[in-house]
C-alpha positions in Angstrom: 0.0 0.0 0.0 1.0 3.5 -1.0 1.8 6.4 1.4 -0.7 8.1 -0.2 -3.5 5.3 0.1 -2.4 4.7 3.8 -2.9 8.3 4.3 -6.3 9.0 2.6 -7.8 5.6 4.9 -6.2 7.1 7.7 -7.8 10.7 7.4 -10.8 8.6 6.9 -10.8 6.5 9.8 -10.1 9.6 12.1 -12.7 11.8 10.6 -15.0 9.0 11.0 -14.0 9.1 14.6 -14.1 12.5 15.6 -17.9 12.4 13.9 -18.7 9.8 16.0 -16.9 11.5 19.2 -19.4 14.6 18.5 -22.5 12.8 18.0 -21.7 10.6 21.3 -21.2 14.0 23.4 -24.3 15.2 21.8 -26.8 12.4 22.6 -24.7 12.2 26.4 -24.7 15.7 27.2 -27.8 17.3 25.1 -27.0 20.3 22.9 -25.7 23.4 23.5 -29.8 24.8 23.9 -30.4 21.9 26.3 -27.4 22.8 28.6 -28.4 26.1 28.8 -31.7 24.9 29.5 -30.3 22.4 32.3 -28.5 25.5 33.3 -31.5 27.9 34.0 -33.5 24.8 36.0 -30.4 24.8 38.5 -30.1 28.3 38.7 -33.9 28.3 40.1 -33.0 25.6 41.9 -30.4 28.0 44.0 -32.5 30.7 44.1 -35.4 28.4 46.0 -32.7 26.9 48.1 -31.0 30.5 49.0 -35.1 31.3 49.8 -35.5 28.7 51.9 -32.0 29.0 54.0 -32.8 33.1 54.3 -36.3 32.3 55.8 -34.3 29.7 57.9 -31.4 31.6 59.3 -34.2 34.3 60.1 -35.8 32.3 62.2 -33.2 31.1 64.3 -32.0 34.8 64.7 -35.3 35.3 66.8 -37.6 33.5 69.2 -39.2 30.5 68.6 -42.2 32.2 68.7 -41.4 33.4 65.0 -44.0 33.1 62.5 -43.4 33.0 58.6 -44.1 36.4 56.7 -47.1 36.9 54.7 -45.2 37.7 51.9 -41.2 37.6 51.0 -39.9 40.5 51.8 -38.6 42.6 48.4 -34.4 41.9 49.6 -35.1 38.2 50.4 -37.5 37.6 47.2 -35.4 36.4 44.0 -36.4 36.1 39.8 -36.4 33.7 37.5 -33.2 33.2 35.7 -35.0 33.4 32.1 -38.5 35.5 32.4 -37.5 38.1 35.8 -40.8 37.1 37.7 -40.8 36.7 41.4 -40.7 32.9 42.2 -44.1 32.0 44.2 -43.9 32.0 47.7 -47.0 30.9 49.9 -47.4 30.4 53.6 -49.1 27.8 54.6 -49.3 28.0 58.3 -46.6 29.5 61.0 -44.2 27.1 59.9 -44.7 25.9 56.9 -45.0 27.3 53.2 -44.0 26.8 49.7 -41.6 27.7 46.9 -42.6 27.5 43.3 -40.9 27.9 39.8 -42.1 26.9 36.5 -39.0 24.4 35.6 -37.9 24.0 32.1 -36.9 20.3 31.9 -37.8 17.2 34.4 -35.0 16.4 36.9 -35.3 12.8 36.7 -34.3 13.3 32.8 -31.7 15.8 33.1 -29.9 15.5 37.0 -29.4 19.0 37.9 -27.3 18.7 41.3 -25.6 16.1 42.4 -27.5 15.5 45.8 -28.2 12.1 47.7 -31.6 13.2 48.6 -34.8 13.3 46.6 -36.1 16.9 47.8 -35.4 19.3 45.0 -36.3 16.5 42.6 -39.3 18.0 39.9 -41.1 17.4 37.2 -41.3 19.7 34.0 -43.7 22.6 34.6 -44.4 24.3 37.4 -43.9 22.5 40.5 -43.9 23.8 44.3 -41.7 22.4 47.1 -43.3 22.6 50.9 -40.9 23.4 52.9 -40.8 23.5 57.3 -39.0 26.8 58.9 -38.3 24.7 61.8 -36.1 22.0 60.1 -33.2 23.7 57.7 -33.7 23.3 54.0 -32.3 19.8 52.4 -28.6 20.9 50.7 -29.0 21.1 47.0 -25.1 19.6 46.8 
């Protein structure tokens, strides 16, 4: 065989292959758009959690005879990474309310933290998390 043979199969073996690499980190990873879309759901995922731990941390700064706020106040209330609305925060009762964010993909697709737990699992959609202001908020990491 030729140099010139050799080297024509060989370019064609290792364009073959770096095809084959891209498609393969494609169909593992998701495209560029679906990383950023993985992206924004873990971004509202912070911006609950960081919710949660302010509400928390206020809490044990006073009494126990705290109650939860009617509504967030303006310096503890965070947006969504992709429209800039307020997430939806509810109280429940004294201690207990919820967090809710319309979520781009489904977390049992697409993991968006690395966390042993199953509490900031959610499906695609809006979704709300009930949360307790006497127990501190499960760790997203």
């Amino acid at each position: 065989m030729s140099h010139s043979a050799f080297d024509r199969i060989f370019a064609a073996v290792a364009t073959i292959a770096v095809a084959a690499g891209a498609v393969a980190g494609f169909w593992v990873l998701g495209t560029p758009g679906q990383q950023r879309l993985i992206m924004s759901d873990r971004q509202r995922l912070e911006d609950l959690s960081a919710i949660a731990n302010t509400l928390y941390w206020q809490r044990q700064d006073q009494d126990e005879d705290y109650a939860l706020p009617e509504e967030l106040d303006t310096n503890d209330q965070r947006q969504d990474p992709i429209t800039q609305e307020p997430y939806a925060y509810s109280r429940l009762d004294d201690s207990r309310y919820q967090l809710c964010a319309n979520f781009v993909t489904d977390s049992g697709t697409h993991k968006l933290v690395n966390t042993p737990n199953q509490s900031w699992q959610h499906p695609q959609g809006s979704h709300c998390f009930e949360l307790d202001i006497t127990q501190q908020p499960p760790s997203l990491y």
